[in-house]
ZALUM-181214 format. One record per residue (C-alpha): residue number from 1; residue in one letter; y, z, x. Coordinates in Angstrom, 1 decimal, always signed. Example, Ala and Ser with C-alpha at 12.3 -4.5 7.8 and 13.67 -1.06 7.14 Angstrom:
2
lumlo 1&fivo A&yy -4.5&zz +7.8&xx +12.3
lumlo 2&fivo S&yy -1.1&zz +7.1&xx +13.7
END
This chain:
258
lumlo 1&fivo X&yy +91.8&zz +129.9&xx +75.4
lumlo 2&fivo X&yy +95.0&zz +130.0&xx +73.0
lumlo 3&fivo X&yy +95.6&zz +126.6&xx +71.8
lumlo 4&fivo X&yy +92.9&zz +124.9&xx +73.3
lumlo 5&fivo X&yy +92.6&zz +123.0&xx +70.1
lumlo 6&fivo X&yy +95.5&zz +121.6&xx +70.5
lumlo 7&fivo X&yy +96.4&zz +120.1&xx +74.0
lumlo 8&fivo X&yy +100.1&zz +118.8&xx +73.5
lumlo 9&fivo X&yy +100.9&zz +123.1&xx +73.0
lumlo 10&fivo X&yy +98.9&zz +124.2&xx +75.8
lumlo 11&fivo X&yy +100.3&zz +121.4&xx +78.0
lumlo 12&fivo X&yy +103.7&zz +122.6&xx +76.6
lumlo 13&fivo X&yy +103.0&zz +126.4&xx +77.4
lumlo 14&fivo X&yy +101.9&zz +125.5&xx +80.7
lumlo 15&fivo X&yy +104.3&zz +123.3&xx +81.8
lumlo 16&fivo X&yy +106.9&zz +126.0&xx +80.3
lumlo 17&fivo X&yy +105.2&zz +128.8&xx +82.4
lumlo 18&fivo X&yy +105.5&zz +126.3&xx +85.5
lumlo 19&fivo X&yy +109.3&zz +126.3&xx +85.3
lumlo 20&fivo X&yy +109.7&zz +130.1&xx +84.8
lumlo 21&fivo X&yy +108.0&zz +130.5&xx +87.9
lumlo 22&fivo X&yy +109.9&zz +128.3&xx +89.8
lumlo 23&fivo X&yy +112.8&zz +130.9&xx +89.0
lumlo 24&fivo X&yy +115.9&zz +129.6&xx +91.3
lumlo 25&fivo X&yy +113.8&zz +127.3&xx +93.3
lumlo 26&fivo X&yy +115.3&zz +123.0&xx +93.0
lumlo 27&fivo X&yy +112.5&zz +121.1&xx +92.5
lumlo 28&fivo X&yy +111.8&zz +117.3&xx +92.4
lumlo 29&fivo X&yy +108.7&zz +117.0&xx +89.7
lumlo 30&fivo X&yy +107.1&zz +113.8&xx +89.1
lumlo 31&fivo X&yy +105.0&zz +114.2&xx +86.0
lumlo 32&fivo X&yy +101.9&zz +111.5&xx +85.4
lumlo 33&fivo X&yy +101.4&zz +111.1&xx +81.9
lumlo 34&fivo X&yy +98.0&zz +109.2&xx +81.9
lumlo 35&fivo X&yy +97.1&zz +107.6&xx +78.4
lumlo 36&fivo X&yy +99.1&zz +110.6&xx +76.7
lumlo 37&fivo X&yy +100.5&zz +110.0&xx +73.1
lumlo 38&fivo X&yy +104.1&zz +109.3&xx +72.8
lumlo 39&fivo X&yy +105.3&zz +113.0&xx +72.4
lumlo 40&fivo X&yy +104.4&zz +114.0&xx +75.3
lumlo 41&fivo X&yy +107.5&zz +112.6&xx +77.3
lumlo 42&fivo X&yy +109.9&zz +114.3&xx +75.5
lumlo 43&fivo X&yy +108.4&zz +117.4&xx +75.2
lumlo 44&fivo X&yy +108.5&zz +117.1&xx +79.7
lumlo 45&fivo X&yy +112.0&zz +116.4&xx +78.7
lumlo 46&fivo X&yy +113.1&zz +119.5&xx +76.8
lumlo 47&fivo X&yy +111.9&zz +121.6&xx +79.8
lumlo 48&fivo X&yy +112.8&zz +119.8&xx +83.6
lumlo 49&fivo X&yy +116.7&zz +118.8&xx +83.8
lumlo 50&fivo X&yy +116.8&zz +114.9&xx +83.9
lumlo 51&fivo X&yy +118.3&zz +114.9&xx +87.5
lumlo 52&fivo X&yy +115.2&zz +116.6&xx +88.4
lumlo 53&fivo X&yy +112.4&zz +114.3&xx +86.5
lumlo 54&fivo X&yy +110.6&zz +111.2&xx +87.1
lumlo 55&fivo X&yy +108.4&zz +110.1&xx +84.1
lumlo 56&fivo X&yy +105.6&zz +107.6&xx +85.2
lumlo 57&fivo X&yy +103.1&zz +106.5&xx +82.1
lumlo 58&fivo X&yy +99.9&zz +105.3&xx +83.2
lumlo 59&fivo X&yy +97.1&zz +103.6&xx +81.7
lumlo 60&fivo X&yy +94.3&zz +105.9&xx +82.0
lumlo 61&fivo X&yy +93.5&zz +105.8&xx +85.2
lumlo 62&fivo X&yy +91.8&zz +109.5&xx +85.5
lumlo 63&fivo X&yy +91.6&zz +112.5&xx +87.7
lumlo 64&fivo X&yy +90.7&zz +110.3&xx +90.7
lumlo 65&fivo X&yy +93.2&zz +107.5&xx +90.2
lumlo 66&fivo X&yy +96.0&zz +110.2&xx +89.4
lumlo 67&fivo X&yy +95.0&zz +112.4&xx +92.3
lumlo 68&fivo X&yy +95.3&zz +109.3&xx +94.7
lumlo 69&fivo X&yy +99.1&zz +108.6&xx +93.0
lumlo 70&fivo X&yy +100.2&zz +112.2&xx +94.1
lumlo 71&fivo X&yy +99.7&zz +112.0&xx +97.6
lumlo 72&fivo X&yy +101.3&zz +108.7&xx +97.6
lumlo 73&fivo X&yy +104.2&zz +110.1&xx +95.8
lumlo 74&fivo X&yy +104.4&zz +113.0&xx +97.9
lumlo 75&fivo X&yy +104.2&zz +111.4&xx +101.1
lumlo 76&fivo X&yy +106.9&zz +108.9&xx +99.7
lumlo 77&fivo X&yy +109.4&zz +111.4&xx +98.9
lumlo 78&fivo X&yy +112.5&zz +112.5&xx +100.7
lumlo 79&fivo X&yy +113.6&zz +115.2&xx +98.7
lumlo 80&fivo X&yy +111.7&zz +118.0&xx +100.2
lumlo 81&fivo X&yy +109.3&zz +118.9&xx +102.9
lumlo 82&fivo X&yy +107.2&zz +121.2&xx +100.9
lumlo 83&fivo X&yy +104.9&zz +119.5&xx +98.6
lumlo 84&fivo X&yy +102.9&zz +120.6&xx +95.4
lumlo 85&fivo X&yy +99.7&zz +119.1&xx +93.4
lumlo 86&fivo X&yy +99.8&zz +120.6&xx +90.1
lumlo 87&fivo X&yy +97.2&zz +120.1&xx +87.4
lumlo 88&fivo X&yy +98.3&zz +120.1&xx +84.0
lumlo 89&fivo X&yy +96.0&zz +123.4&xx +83.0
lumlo 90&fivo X&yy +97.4&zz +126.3&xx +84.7
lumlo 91&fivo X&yy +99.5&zz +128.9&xx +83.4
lumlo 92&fivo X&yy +102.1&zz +130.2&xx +86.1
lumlo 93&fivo X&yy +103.2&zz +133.2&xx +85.8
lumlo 94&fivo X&yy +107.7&zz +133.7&xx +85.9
lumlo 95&fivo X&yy +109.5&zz +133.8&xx +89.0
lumlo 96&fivo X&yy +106.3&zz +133.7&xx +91.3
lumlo 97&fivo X&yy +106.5&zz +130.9&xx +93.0
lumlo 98&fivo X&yy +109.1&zz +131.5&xx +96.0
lumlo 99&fivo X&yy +106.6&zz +134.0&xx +97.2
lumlo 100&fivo X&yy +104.1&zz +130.6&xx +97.8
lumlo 101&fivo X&yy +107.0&zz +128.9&xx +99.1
lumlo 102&fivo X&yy +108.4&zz +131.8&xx +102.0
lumlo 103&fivo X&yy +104.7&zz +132.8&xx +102.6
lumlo 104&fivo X&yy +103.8&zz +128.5&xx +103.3
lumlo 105&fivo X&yy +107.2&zz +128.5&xx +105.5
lumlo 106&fivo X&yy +107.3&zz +131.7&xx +107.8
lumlo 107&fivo X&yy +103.6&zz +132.2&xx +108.0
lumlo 108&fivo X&yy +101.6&zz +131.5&xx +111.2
lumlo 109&fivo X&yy +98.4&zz +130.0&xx +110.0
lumlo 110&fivo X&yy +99.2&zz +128.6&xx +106.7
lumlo 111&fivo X&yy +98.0&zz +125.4&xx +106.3
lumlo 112&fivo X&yy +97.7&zz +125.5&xx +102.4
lumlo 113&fivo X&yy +98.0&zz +127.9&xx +99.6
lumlo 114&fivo X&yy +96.7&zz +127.9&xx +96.1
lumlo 115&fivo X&yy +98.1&zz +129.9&xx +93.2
lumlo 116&fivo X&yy +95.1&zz +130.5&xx +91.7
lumlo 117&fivo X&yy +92.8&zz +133.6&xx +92.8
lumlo 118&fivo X&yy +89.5&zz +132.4&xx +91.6
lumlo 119&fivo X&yy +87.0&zz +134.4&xx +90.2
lumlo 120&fivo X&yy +84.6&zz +132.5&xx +91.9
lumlo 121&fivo X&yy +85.3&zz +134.2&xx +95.2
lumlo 122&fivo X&yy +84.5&zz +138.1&xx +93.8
lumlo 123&fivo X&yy +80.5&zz +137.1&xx +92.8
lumlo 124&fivo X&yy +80.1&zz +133.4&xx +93.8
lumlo 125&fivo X&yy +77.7&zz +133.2&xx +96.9
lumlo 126&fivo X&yy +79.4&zz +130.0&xx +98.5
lumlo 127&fivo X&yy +82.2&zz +133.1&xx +98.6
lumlo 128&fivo X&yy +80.2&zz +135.7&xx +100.7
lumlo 129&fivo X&yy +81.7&zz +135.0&xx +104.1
lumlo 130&fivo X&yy +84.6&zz +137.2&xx +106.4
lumlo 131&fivo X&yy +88.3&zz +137.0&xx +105.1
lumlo 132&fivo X&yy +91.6&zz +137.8&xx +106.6
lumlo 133&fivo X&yy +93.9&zz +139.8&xx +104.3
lumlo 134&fivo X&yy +97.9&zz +139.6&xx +104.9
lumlo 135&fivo X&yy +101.0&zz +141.0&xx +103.1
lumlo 136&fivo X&yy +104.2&zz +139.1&xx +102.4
lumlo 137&fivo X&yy +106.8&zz +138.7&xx +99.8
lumlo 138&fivo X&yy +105.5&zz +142.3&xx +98.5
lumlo 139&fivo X&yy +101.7&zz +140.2&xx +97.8
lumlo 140&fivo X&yy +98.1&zz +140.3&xx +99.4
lumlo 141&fivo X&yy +96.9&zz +136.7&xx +100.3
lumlo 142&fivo X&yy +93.2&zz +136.3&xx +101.3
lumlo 143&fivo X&yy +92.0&zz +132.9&xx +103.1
lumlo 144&fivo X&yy +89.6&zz +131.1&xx +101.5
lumlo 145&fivo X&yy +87.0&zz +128.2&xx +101.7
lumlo 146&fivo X&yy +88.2&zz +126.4&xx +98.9
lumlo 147&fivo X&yy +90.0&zz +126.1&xx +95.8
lumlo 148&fivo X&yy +90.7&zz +123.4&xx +92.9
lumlo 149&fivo X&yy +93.2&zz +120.3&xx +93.1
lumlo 150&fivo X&yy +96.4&zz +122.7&xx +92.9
lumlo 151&fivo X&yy +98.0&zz +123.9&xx +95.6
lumlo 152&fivo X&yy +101.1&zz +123.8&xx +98.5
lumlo 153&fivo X&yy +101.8&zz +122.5&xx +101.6
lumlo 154&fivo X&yy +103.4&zz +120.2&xx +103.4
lumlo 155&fivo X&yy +104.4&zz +117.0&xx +104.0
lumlo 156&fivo X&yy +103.4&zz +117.1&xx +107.5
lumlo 157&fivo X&yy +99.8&zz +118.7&xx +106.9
lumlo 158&fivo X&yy +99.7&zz +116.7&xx +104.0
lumlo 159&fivo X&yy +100.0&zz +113.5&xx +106.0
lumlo 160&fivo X&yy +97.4&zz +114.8&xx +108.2
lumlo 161&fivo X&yy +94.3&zz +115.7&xx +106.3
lumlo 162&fivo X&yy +95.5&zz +112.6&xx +103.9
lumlo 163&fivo X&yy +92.2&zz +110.6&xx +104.5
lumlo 164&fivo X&yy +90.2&zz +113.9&xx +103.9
lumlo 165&fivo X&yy +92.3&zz +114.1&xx +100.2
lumlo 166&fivo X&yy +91.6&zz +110.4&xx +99.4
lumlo 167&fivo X&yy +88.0&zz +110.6&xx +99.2
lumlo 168&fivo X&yy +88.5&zz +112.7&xx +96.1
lumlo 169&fivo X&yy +89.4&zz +109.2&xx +94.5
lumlo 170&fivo X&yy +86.4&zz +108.1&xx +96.2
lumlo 171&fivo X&yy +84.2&zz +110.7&xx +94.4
lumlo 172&fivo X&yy +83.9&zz +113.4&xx +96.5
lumlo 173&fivo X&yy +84.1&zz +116.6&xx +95.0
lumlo 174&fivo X&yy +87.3&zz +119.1&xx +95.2
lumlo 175&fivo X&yy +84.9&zz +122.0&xx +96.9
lumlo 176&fivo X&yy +83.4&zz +119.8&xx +99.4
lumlo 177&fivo X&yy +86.6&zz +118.4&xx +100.5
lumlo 178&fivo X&yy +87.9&zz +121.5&xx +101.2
lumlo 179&fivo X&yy +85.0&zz +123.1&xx +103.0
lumlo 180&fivo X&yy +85.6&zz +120.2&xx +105.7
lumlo 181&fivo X&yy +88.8&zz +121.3&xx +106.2
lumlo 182&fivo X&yy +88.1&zz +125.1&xx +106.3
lumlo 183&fivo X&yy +85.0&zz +124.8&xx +107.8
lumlo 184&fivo X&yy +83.4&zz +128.2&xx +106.0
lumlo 185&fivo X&yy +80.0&zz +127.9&xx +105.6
lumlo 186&fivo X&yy +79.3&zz +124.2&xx +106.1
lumlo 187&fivo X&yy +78.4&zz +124.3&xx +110.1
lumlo 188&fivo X&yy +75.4&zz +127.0&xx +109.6
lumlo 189&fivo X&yy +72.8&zz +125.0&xx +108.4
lumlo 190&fivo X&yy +71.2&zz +128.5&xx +106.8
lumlo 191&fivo X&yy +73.4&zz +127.9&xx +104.1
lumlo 192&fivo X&yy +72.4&zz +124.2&xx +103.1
lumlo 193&fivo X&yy +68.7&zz +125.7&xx +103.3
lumlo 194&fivo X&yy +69.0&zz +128.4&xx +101.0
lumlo 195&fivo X&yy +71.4&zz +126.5&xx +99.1
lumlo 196&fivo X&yy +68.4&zz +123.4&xx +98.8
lumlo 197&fivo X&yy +66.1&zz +126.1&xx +97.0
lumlo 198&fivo X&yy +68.0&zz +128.1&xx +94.9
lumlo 199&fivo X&yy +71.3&zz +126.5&xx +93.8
lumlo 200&fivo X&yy +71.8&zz +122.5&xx +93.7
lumlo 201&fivo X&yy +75.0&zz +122.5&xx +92.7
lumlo 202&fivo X&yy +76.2&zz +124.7&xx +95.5
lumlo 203&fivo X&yy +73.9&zz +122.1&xx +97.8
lumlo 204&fivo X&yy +75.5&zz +118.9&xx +96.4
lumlo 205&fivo X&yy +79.2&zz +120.3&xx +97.4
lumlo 206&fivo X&yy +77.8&zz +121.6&xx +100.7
lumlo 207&fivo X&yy +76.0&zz +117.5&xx +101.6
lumlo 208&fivo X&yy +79.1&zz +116.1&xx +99.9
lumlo 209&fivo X&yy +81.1&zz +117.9&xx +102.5
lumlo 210&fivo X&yy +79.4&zz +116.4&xx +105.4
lumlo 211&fivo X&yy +78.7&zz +113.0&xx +103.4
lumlo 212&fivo X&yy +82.1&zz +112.4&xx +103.1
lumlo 213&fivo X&yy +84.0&zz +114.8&xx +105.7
lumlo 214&fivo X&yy +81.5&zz +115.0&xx +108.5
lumlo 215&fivo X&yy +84.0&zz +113.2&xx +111.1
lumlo 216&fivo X&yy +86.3&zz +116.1&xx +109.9
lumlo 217&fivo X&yy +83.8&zz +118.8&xx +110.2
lumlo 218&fivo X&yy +82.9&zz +118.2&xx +113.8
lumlo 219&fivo X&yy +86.1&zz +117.0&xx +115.3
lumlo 220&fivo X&yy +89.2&zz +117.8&xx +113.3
lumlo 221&fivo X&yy +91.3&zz +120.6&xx +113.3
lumlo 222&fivo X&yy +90.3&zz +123.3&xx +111.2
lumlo 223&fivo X&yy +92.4&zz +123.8&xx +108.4
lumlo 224&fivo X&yy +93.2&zz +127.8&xx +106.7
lumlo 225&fivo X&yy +93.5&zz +127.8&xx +102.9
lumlo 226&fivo X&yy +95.2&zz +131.3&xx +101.4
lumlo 227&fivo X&yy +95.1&zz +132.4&xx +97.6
lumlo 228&fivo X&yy +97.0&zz +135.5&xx +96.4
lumlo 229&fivo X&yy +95.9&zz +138.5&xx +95.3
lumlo 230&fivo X&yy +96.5&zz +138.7&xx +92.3
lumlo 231&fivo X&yy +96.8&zz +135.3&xx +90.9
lumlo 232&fivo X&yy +100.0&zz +134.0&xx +90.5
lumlo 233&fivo X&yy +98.4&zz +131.6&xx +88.1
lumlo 234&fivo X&yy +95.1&zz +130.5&xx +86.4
lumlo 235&fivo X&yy +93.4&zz +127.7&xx +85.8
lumlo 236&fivo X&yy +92.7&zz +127.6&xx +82.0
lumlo 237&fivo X&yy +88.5&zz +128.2&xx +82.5
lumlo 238&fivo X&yy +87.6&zz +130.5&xx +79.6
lumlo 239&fivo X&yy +85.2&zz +131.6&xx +82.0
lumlo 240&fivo X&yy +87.1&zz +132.1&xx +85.4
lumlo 241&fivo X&yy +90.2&zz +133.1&xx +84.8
lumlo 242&fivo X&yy +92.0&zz +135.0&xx +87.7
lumlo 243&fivo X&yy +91.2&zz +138.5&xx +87.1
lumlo 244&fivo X&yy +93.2&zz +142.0&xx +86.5
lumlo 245&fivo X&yy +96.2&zz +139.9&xx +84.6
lumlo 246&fivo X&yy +96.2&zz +139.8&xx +80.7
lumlo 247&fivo X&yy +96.5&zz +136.0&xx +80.8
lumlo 248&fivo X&yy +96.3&zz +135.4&xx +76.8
lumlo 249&fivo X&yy +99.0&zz +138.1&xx +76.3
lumlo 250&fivo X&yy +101.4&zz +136.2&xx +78.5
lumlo 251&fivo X&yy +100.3&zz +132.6&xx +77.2
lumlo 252&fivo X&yy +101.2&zz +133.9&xx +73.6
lumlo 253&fivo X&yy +104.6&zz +135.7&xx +74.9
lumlo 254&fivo X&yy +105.7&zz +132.1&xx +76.5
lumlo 255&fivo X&yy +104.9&zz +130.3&xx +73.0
lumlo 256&fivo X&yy +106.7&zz +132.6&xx +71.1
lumlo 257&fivo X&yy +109.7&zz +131.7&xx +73.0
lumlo 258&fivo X&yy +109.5&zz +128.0&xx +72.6
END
């Protein structure tokens, strides 16, 4: 990916890309700068007005640690009833973002929704199940059965399915925590059997699932994930980056403006 050698521009690309997106959405954005070199703040600071910012420096406390901070940010907040986790490795792409916003707050049905249309879900086999297509904000959104650690909801679902979030920081897998909620595949037992013989990976996030969500699985309420079609952002995966959007093109457009 452009700049991969050298993370402080890619963070700064992305994070540029991020506000673009938001277009004339206010947003409160906490930013967790984990063991980051000492540039890092005030490049934040060139992009997200100071009214808007909190800056929190932590001490390397990784993926799970940070993960865990968000939700308890989130759910501390007043500022807004709509709630985002955003990874630092996505590229957004300008004046997208209301469309996640109107679809999370006038849709029936919309539990979460994640910017990212994976390429997983066109060839991926944990993928090969029914899906419900809608159109709003001029965009197709599919449901899905999961996604990464970046995505929108609310503070009310959010509080909710908190206990199924926090045992990410307990180890669980992103996948298998979502595939409680959702419930796709994970309550035929024909898929952890084929899964058992032919792909262990795909049978580790479907026993982590039930390992760590099965009180979830059975009894909770099951939960409906939507991605859009097409992406309104990728995930920076050389090798599944949301597909039909010249995402290199745009990344080197938004440096060139920096």
């Amino acid at each position: 990916m452009p700049y991969g050698d050298n993370k402080l521009v890619q963070a700064e690309v992305c994070l540029c890309s991020f506000v673009e997106s938001l277009g004339k959405l206010r947003a409160k954005i906490f930013v967790l700068l984990d063991g980051c070199p000492e540039d890092y703040e005030p490049m934040v600071r060139r992009h997200i007005a100071a009214e808007d910012l909190e800056v929190l420096h932590l001490d390397g406390i990784g993926n799970h640690g940070t993960f865990g901070l968000q939700i308890d940010l989130l759910l501390r907040q007043g500022d807004s009833d709509i709630v985002y986790f955003a990874e630092d490795d996505y590229f957004y792409i300008a004046n997208q973002f209301e469309k996640m916003v109107k679809f999370l707050s006038g849709g029936e049905g919309v539990d979460f929704i994640s910017p990212f249309d994976h390429l997983d879900c066109y060839g991926l086999s944990l993928h090969r199940y029914p899906s419900w297509i809608r159109v709003s904000q001029d965009h197709h959104w599919r449901t899905a059965a999961s996604t990464c650690l970046t995505f929108l909801t609310t503070k009310k679902t959010l509080r909710e399915c908190e206990q199924v979030f926090r045992t990410y920081c307990r180890k669980n897998m992103d996948a298998s925590l979502w595939l409680s909620m959702t419930k796709i595949i994970v309550r035929n037992p024909l898929w952890g059997i084929r899964y058992a013989t032919k792909d262990q990976l795909l049978f580790k996030i479907v026993v982590k699932s039930w390992l760590y969500g099965a009180r979830q699985i059975l009894f909770g309420r099951r939960r409906i994930l939507w991605t859009p079609i097409p992406g309104i952002a990728t995930h920076l995966d050389p090798n599944a980056l949301s597909p039909t959007i010249s995402w290199k093109m745009l990344m080197q457009t938004t440096k060139q403006r920096l």
